[in-house]
N, C-alpha and C positions, 0 to 999 in steps of 0.2 A: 504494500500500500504506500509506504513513504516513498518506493523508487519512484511512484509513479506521480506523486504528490508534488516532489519536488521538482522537475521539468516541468510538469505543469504551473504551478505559480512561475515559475523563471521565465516561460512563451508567456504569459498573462501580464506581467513586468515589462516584458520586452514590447508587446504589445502594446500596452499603455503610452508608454515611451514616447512608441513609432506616432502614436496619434497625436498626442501631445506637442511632438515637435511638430508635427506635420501642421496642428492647428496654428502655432506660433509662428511658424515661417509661413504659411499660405495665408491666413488670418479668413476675410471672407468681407459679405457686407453686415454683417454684424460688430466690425471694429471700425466706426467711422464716426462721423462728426455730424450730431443730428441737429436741428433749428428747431428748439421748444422755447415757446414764449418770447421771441425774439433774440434769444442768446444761444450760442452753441455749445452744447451740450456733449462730451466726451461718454462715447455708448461703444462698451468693451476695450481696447487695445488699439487704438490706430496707428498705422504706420505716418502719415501724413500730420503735420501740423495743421494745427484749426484751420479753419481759411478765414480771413480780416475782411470780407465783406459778405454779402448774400443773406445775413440772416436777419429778417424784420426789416429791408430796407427797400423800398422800392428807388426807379432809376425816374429821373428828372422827365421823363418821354414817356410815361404810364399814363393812360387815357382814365378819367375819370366815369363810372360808371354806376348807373342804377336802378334797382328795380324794386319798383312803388309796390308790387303785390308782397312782398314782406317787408316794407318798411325800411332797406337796406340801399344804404350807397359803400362804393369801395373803388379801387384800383386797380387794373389788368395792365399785365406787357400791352406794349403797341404792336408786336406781334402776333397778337391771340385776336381770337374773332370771340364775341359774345351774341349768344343765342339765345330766347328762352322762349318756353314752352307753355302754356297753361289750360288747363283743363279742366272744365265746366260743367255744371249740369243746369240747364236754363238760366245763364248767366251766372250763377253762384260759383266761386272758386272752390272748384275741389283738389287738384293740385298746380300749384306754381312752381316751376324748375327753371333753370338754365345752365347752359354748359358755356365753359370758357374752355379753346381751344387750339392748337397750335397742330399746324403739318394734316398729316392723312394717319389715319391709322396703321397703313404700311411702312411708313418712316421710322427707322430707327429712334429718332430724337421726338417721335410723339407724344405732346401732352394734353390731355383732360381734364377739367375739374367738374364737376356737375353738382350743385346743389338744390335740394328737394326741401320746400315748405307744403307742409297739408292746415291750412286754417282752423279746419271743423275737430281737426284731432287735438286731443286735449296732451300736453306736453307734462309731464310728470317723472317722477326718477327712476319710476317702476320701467317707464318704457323708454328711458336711457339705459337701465339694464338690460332691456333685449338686444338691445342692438350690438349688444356685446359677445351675443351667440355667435359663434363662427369667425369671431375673432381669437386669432393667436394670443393667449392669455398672458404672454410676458410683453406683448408689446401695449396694454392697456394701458392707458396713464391719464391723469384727470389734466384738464388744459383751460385757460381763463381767456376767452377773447373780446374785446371792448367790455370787459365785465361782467360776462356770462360767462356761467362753468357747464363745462362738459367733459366728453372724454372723447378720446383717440385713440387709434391701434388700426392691426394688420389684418385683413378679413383675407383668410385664407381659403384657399379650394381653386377649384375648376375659376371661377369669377375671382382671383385675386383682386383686391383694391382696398387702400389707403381710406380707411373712413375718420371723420371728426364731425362727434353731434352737441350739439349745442340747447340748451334748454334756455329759452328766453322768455320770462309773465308767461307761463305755460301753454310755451308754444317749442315746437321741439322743430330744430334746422338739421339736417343731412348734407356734409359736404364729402364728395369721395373724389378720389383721384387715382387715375388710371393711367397708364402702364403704372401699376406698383413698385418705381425706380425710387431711390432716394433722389437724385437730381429733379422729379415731377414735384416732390412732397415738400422742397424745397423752395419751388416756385409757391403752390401750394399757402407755405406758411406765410411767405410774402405776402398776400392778396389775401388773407386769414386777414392780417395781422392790420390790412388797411380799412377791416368791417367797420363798420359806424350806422347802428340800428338807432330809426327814427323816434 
């Protein structure tokens, strides 16, 4: 029993090892520099020094933007196009969206943001708890934007994307963002970050 014990923990050591270094020389995107709250945040190991701009700053050429069905003005790159959507039953809003957007969906450097207002739905913390299903449970994290708390994370599966919900006088905002790249979630926080609810 102990012949066999002992190679065994020794490949199980050796093992460890191999992964561990492998984790520290390859790292991943798990060791990189994330934008929460306007500050950059150090999330695991980075190889790379902060970066000294991009985070909560928009650039001087951001078109200003807004839309009255939630009460929201804010700022988009000058290269994204804004869209929105709304949807009615005999004139009553039943839901209000729009998407801010960049390139085609076949573009490498594709970004989306899409945010969802339902008026009639009553905004509560219970139903900021759902929205936490099918979110990656380490990436959860509570986030304050013009004043409003909410929370954020990584919805994983088959529909990966980037969500932050926001509970505003009990009314509950959905913004997600698509290709689930760090470099989108970055944009993302920028135009977060220039909300200003009426």
């Amino acid at each position: 029993m102990k012949k066999f014990l002992i190679p065994l923990l020794l490949v199980v050591a050796i093992g460890l090892a191999g992964i561990l270094t492998a984790r520290f020389l390859f790292g991943g995107e798990e060791d990189t520099w994330l934008c929460v709250d306007n500050q950059w945040i150090k999330h695991g190991n980075p190889s790379k020094q902060m970066p000294l701009t991009g985070c909560g700053e928009t650039k001087d050429n951001w078109k200003q933007q807004t839309f009255d069905e939630a009460g929201l003005s804010f700022k988009i790159p000058s290269d994204t196009i804004f869209r929105k959507e709304i949807a009615d039953d005999a004139g009553k809003i039943r839901t209000a969206s729009f998407y801010i957007e960049k390139g085609k969906p076949t573009d490498n450097d594709f970004y989306q943001l899409f945010f969802v207002y339902q008026p009639n739905l009553v905004g509560t913390q219970q139903e900021l708890e759902k929205i936490k299903v099918g979110m990656d449970p380490t990436t959860i994290k509570e986030v304050t934007i013009n004043g409003y708390k909410g929370i954020e994370g990584s919805v994983t599966g088959p529909k990966a994307h980037f969500v932050t919900a926001l509970l505003n006088n009990g009314k509950i905002y959905t913004i997600s963002t698509w290709p689930p790249v760090l470099e989108n979630k970055a944009i993302t926080d920028q135009i977060l970050a220039t909300f200003s609810f009426k």
